[in-house]
N, CA, C and O atoms as CSV, one atom per row, in Angstrom:
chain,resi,resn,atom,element,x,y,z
A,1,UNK,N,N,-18.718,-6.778,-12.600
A,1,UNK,CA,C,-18.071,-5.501,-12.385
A,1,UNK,C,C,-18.951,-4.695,-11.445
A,1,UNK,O,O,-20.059,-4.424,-11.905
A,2,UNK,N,N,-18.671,-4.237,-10.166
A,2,UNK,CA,C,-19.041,-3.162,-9.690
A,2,UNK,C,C,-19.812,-1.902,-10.135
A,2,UNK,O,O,-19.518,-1.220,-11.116
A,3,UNK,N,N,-20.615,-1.729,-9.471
A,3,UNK,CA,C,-21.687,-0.594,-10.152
A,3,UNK,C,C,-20.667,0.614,-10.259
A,3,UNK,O,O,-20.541,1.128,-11.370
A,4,UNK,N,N,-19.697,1.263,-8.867
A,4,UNK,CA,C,-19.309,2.701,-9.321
A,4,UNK,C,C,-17.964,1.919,-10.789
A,4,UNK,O,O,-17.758,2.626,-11.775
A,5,UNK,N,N,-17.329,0.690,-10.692
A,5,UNK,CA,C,-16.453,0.802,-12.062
A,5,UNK,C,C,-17.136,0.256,-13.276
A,5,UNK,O,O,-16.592,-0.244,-14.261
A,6,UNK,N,N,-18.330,0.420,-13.066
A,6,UNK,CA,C,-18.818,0.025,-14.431
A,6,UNK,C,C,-19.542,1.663,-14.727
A,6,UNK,O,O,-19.703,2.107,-15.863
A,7,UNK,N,N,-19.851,2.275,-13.687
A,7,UNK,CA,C,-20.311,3.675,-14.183
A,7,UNK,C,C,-19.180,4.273,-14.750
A,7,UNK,O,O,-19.106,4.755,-15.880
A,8,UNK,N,N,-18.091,4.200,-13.696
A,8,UNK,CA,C,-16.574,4.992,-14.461
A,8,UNK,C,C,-16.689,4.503,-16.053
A,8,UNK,O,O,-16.542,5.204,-17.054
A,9,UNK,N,N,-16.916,3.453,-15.993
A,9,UNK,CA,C,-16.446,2.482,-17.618
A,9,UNK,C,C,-17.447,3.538,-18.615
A,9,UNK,O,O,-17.047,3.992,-19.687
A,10,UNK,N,N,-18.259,3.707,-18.267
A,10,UNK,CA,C,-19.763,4.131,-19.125
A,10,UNK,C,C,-19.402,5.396,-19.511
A,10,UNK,O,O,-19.751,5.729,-20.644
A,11,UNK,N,N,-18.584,6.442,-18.625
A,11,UNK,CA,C,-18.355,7.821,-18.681
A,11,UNK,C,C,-17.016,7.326,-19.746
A,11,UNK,O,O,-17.149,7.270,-20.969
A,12,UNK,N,N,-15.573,6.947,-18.929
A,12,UNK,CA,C,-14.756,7.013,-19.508
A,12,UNK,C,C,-14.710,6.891,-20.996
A,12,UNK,O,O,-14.150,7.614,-21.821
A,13,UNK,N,N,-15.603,5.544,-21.187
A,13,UNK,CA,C,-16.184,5.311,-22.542
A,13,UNK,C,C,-16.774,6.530,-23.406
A,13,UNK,O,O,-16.397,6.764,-24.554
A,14,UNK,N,N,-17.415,7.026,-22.952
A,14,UNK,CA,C,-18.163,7.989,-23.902
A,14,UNK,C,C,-17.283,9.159,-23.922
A,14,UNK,O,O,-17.285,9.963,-24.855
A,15,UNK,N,N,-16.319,9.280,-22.598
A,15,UNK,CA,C,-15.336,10.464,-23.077
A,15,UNK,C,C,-14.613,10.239,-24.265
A,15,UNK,O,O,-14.522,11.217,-25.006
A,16,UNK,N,N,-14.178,9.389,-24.561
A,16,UNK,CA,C,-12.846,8.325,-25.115
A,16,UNK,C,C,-13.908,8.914,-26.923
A,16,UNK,O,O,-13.644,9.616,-27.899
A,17,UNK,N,N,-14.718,8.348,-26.597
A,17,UNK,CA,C,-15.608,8.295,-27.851
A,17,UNK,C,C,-16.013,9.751,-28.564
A,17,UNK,O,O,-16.137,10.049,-29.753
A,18,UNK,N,N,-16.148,10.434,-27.496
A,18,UNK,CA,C,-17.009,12.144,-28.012
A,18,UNK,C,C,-15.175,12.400,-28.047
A,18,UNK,O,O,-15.200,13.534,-28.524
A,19,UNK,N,N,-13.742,12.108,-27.867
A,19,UNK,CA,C,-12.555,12.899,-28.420
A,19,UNK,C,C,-12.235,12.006,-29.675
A,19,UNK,O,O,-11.043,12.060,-29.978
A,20,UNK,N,N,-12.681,11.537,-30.142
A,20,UNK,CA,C,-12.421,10.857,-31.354
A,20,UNK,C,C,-11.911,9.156,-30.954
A,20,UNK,O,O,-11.749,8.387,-31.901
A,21,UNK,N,N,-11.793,8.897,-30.217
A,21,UNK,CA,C,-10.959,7.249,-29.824
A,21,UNK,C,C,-12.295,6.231,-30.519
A,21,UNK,O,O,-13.461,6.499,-30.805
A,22,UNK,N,N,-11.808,5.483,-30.575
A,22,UNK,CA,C,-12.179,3.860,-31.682
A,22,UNK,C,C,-11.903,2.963,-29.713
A,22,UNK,O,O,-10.810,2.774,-29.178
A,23,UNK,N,N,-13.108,2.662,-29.200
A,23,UNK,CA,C,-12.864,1.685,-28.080
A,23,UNK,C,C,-13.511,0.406,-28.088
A,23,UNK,O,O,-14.689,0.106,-28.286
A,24,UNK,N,N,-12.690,-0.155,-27.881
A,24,UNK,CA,C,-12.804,-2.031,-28.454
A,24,UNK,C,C,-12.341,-2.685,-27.154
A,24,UNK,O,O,-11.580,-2.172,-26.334
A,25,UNK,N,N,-12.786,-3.629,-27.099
A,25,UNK,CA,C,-12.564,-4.424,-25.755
A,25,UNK,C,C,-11.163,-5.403,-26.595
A,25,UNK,O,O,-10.829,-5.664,-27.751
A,26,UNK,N,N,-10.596,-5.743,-24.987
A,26,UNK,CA,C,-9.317,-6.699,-25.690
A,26,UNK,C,C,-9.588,-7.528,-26.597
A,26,UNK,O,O,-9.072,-7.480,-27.713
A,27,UNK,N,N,-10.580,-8.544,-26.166
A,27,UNK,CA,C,-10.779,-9.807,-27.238
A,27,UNK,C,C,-11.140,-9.827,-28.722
A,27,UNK,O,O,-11.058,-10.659,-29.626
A,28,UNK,N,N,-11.734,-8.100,-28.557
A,28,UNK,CA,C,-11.752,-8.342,-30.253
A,28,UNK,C,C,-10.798,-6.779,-30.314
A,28,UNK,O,O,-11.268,-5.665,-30.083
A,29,UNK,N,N,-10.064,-6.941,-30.507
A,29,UNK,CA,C,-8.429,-5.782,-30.593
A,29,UNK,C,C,-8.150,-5.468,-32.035
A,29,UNK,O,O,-7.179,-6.026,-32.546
A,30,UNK,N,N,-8.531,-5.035,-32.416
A,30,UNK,CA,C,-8.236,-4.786,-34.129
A,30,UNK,C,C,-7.583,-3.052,-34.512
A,30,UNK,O,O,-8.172,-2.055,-34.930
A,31,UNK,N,N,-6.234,-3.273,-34.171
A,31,UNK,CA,C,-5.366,-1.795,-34.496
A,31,UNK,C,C,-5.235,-1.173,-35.575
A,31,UNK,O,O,-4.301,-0.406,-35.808
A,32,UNK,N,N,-5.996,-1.390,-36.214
A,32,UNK,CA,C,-6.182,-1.001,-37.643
A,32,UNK,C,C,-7.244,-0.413,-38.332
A,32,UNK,O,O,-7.321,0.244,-39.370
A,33,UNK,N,N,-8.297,-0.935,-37.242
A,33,UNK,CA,C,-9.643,-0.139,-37.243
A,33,UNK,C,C,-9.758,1.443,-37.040
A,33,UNK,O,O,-10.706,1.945,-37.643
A,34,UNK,N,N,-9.211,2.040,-36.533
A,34,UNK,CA,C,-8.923,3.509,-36.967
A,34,UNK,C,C,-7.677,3.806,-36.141
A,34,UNK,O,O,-7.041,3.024,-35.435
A,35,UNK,N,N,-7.406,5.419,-36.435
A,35,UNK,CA,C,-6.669,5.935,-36.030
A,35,UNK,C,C,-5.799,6.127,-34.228
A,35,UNK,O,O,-4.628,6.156,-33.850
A,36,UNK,N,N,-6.863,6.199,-33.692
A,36,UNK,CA,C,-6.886,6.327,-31.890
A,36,UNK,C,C,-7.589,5.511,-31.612
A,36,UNK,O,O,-8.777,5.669,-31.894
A,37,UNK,N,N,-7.130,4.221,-30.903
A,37,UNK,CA,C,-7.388,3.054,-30.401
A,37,UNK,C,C,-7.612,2.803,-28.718
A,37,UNK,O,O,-6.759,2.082,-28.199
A,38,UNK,N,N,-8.541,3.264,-27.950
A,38,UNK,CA,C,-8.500,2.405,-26.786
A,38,UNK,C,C,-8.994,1.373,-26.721
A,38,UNK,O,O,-10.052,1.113,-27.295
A,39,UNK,N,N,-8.405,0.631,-26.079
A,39,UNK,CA,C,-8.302,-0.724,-25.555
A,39,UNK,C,C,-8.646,-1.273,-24.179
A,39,UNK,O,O,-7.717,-1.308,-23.372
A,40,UNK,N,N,-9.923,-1.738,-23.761
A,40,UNK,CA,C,-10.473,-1.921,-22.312
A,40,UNK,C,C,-9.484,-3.140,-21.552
A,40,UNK,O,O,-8.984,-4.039,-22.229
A,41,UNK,N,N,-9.303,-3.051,-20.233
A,41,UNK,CA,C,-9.124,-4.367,-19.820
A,41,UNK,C,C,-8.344,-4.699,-20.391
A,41,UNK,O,O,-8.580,-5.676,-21.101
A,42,UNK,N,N,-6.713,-3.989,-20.439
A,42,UNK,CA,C,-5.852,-4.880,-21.858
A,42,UNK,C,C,-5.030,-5.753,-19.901
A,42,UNK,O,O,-4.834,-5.417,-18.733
A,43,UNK,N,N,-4.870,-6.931,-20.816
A,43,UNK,CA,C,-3.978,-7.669,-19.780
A,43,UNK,C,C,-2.174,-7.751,-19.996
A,43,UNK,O,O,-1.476,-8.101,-20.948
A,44,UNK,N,N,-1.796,-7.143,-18.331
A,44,UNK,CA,C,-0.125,-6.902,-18.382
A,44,UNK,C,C,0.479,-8.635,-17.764
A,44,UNK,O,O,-0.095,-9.724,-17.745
A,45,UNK,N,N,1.619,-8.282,-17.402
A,45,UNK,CA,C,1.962,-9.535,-17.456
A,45,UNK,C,C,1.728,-10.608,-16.292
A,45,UNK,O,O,1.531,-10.292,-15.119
A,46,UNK,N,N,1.768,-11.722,-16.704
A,46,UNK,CA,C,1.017,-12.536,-15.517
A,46,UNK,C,C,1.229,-12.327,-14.374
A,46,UNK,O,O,2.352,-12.028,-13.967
A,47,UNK,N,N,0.100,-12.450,-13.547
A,47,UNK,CA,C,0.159,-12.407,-12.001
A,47,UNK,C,C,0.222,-10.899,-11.538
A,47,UNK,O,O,0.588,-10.572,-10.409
A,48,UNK,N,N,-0.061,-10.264,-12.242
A,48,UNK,CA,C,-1.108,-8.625,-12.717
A,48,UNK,C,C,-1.776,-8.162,-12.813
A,48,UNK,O,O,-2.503,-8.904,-13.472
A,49,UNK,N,N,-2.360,-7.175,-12.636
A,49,UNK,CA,C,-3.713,-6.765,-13.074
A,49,UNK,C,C,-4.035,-6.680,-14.542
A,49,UNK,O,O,-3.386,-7.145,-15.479
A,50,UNK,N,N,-5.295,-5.915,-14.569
A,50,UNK,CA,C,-5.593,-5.458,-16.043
A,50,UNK,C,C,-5.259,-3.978,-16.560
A,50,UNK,O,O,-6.118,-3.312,-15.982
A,51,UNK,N,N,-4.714,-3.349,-17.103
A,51,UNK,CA,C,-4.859,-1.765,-17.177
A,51,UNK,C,C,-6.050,-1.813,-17.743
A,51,UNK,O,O,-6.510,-2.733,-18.420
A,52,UNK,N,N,-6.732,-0.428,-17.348
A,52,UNK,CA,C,-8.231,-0.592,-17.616
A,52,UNK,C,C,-8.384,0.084,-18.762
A,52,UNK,O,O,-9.574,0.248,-19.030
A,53,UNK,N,N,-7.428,0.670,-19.761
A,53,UNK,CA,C,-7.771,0.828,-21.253
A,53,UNK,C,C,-5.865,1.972,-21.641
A,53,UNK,O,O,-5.289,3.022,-21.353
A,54,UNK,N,N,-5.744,0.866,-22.342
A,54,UNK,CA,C,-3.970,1.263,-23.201
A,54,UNK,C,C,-4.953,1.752,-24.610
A,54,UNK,O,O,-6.010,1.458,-25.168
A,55,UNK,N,N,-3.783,2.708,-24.727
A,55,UNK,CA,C,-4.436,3.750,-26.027
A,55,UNK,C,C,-3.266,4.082,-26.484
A,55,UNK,O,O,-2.263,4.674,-26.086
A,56,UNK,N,N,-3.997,3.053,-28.310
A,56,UNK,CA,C,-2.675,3.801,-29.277
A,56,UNK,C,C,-3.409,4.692,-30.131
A,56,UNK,O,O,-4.618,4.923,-30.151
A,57,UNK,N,N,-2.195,5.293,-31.043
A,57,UNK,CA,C,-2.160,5.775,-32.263
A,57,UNK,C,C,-1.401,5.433,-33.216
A,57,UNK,O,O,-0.196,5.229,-33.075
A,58,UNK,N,N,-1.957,5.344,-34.172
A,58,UNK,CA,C,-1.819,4.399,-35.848
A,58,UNK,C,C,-0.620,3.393,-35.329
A,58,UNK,O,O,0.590,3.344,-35.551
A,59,UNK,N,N,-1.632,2.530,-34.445
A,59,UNK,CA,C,-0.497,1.258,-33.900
A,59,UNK,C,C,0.354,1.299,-32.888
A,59,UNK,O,O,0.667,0.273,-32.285
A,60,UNK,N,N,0.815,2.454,-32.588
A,60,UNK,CA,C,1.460,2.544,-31.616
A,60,UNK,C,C,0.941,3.310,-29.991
A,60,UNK,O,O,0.250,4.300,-29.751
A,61,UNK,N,N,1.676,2.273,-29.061
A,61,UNK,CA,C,1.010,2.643,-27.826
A,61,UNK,C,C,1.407,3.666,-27.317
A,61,UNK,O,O,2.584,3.832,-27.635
A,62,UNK,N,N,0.888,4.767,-26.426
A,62,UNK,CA,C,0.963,6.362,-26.301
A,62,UNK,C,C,0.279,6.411,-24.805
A,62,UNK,O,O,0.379,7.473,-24.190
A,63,UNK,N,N,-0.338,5.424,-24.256
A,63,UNK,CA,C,-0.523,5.635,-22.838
A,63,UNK,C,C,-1.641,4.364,-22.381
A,63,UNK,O,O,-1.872,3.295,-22.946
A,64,UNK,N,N,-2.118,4.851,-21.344
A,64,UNK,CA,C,-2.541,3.932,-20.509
A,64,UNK,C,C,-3.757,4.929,-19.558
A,64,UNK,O,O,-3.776,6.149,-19.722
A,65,UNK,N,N,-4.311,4.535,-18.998
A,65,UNK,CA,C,-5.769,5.109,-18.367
A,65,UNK,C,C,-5.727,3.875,-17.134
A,65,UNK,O,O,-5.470,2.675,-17.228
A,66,UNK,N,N,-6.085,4.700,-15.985
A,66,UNK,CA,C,-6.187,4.031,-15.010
A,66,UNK,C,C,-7.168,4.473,-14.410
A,66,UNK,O,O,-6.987,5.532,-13.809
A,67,UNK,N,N,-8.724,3.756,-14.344
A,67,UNK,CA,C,-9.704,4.242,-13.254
A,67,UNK,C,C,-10.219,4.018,-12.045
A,67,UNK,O,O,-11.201,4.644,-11.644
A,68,UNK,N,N,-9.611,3.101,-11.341
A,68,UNK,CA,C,-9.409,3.456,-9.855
A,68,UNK,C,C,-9.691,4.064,-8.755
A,68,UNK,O,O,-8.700,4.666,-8.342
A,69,UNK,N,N,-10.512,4.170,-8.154
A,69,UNK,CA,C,-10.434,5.367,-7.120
A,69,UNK,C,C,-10.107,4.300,-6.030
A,69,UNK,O,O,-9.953,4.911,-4.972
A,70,UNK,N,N,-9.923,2.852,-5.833
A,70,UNK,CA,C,-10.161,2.634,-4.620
A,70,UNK,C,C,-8.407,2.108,-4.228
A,70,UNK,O,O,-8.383,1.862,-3.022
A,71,UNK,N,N,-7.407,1.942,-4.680
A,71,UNK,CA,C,-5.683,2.348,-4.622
A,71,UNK,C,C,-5.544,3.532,-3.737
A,71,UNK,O,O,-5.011,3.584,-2.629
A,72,UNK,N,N,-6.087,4.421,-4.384
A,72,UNK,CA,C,-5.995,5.843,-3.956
A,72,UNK,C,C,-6.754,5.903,-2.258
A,72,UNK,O,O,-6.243,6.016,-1.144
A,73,UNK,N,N,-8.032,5.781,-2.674
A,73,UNK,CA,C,-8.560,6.113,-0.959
A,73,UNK,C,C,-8.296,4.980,-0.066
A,73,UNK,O,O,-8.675,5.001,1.105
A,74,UNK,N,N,-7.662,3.993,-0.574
A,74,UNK,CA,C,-6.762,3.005,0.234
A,74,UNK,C,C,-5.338,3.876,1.183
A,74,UNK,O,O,-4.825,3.755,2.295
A,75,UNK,N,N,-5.166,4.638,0.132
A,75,UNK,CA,C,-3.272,4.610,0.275
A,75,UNK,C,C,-2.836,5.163,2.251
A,75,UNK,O,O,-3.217,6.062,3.001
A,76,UNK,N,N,-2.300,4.517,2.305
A,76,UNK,CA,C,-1.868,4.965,4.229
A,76,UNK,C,C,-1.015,5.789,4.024
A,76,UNK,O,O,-0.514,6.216,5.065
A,77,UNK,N,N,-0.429,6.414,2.660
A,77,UNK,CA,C,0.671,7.230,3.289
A,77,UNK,C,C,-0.554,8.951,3.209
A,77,UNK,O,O,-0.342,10.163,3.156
A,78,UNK,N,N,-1.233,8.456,3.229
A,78,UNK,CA,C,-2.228,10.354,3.251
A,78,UNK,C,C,-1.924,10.485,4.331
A,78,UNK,O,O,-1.644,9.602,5.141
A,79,UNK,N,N,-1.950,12.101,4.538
A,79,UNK,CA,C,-1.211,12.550,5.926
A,79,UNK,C,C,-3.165,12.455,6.726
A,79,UNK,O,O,-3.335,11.897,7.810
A,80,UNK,N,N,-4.197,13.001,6.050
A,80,UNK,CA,C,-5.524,12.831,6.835
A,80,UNK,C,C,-6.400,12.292,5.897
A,80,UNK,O,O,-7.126,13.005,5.204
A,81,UNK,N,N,-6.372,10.754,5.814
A,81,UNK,CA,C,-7.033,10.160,5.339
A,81,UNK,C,C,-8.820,10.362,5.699
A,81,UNK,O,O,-9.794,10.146,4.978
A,82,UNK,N,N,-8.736,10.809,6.961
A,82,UNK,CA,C,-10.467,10.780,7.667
A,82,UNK,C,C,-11.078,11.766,6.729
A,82,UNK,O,O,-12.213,11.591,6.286
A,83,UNK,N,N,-10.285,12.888,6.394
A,83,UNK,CA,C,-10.838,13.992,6.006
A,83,UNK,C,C,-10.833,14.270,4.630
A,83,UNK,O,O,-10.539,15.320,4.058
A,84,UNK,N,N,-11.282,12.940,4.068
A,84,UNK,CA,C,-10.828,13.570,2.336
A,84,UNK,C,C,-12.069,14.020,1.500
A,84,UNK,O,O,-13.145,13.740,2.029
A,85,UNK,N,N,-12.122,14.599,0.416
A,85,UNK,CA,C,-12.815,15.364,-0.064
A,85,UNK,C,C,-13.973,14.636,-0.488
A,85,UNK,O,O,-13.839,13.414,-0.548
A,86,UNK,N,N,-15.318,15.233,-0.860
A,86,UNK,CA,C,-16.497,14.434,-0.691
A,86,UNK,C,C,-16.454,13.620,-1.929
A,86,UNK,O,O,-15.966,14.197,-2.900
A,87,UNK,N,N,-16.783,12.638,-2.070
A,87,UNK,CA,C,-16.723,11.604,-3.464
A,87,UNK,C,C,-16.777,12.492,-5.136
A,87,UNK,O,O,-16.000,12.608,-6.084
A,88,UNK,N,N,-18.470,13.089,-4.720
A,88,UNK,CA,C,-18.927,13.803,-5.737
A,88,UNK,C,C,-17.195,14.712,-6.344
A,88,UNK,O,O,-16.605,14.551,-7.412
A,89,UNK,N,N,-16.830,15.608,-5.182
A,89,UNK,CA,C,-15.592,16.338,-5.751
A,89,UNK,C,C,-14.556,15.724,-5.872
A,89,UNK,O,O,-13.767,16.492,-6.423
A,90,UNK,N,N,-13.903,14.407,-5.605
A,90,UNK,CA,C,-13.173,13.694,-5.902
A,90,UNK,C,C,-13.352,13.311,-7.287
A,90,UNK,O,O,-12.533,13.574,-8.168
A,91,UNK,N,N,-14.572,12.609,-7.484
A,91,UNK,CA,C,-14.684,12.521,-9.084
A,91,UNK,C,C,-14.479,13.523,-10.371
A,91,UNK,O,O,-13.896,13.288,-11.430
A,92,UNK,N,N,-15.210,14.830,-9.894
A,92,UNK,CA,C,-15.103,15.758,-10.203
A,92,UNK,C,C,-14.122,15.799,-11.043
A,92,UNK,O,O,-14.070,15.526,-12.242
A,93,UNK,N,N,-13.006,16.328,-9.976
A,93,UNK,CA,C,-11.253,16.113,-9.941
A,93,UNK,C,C,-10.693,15.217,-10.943
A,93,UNK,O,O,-10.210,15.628,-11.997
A,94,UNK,N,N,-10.771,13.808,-10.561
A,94,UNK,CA,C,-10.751,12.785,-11.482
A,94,UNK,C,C,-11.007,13.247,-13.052
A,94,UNK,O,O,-10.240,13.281,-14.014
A,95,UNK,N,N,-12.587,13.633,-12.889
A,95,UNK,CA,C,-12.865,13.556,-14.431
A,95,UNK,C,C,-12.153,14.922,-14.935
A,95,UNK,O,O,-11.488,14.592,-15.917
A,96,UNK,N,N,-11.983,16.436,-14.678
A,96,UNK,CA,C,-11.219,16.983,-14.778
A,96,UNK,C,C,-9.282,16.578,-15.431
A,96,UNK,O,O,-8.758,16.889,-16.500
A,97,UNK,N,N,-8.821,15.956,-14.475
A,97,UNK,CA,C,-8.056,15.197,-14.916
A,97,UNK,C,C,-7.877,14.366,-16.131
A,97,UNK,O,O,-7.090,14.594,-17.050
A,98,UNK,N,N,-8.632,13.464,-16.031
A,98,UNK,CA,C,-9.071,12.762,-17.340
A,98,UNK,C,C,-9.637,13.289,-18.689
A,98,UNK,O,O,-9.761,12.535,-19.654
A,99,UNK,N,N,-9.913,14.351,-18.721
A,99,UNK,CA,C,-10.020,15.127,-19.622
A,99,UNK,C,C,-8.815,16.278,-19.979
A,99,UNK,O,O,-8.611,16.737,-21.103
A,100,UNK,N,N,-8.235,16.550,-19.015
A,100,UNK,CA,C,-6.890,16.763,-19.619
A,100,UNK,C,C,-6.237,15.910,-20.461
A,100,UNK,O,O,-5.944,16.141,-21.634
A,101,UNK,N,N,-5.976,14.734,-19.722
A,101,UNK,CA,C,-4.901,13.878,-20.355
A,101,UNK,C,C,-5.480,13.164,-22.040
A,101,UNK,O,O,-4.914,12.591,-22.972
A,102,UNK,N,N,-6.807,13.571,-21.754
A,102,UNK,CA,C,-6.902,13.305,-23.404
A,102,UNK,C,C,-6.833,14.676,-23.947
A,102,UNK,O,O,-6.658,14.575,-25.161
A,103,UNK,N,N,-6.881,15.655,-23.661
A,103,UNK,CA,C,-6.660,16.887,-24.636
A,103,UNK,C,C,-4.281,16.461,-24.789
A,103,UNK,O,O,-3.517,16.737,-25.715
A,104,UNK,N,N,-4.059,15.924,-23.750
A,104,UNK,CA,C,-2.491,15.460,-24.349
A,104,UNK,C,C,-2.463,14.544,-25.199
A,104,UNK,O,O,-1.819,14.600,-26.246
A,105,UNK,N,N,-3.125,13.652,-24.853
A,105,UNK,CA,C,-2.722,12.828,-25.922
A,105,UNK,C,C,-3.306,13.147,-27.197
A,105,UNK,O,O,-2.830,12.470,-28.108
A,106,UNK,N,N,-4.721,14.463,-27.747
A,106,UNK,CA,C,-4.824,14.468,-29.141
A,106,UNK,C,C,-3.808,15.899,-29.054
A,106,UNK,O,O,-4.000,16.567,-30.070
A,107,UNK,N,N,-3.106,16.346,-28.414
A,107,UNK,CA,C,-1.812,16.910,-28.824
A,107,UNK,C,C,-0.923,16.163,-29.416
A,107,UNK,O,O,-0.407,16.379,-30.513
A,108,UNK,N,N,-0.657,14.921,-28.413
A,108,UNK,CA,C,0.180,14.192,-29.068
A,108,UNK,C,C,-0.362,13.074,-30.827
A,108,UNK,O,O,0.367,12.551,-31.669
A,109,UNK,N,N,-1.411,13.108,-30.750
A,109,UNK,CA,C,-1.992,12.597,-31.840
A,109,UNK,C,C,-1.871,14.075,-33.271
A,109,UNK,O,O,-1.323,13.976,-34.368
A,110,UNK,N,N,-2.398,14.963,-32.844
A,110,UNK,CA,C,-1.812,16.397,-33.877
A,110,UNK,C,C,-0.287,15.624,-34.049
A,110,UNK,O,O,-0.049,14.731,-34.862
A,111,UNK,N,N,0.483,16.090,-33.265
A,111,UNK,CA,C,1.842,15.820,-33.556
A,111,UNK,C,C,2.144,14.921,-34.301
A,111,UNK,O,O,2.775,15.268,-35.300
A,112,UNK,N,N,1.880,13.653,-34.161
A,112,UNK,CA,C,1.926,12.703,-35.163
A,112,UNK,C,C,1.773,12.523,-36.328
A,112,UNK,O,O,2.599,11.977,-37.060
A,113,UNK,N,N,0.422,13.064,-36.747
A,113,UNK,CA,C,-0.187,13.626,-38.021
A,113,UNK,C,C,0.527,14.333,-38.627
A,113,UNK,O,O,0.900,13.817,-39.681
A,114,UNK,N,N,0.946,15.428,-38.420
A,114,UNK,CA,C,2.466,16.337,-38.847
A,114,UNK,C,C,3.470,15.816,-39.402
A,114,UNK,O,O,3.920,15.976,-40.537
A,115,UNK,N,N,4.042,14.745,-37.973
A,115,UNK,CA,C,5.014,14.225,-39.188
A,115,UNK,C,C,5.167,12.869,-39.636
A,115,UNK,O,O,6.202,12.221,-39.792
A,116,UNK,N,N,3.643,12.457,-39.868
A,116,UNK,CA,C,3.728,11.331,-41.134
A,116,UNK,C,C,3.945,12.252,-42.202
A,116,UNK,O,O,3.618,13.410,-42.458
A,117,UNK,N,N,4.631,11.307,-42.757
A,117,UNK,CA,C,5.119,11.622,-44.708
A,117,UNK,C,C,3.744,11.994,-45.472
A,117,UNK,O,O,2.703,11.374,-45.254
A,118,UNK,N,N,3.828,12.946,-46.286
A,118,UNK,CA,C,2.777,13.119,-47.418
A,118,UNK,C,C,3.169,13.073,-48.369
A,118,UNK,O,O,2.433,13.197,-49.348
C-alpha cells in the first residue's frame, strides 16, 4: 500500500475509532462484534475494486467510505485542473468532509437506537 493511502488508512482508522466504530479488516468480518462496524477493503463484485471500508449498524449496511484522492485529481472534466488547491487544503477539505459524514451516520445510528423495541 502506498505511503499517502496507508496514511489516509491510519487517520481514517482512528477517526472511525475515536466516533465509536468497531474496524476489522474483511478477512476476519465478525458483525456481531459490536454495534458500528467498519469494514476495510470490503470486496464488490468481480472485476472491481475494493471499497475501502462499508459500515454497518447492528448488521446492517448504512454506507460506504471512499478514500481516494487520486480519481478525483485525475478527473478531466475540471474546468482548471493546473490550478487546484494545495494538497495540505485538499486534505483538509477531505477530512472535514469525512467527519461530517460520520457525525450522519451516528445520526443515523441515534435513529436506529430509537426505534429498536424495548
Amino acid at each position: 500500500m502506498g505511503t499517502r493511502k496507508a496514511d489516509a488508512r491510519r487517520n481514517i482508522d482512528a477517526t472511525l475509532v475515536a466516533s465509536g466504530w468497531l474496524v476489522q479488516n474483511f478477512d476476519q468480518l465478525e458483525l456481531s462484534a459490536g454495534r458500528g462496524i467498519a469494514v476495510r477493503e470490503f470486496p464488490l463484485e468481480l472485476g472491481h475494486d475494493n471499497a475501502d471500508y462499508v459500515l454497518y449498524v447492528d448488521g446492517k449496511l448504512v454506507g460506504v467510505v471512499e478514500a481516494s484522492l487520486d480519481l478525483w485529481l485525475k478527473d478531466d472534466s475540471l474546468e482548471d485542473s493546473a490550478n487546484l488547491p494545495a494538497p495540505d487544503l485538499m486534505a483538509g477539505e477531505i477530512a472535514d468532509d469525512l467527519r461530517a459524514a460520520l457525525e450522519q451516520f451516528e445520526a443515523i445510528q441515534t435513529d436506529l437506537a430509537r426505534s429498536q423495541p424495548k
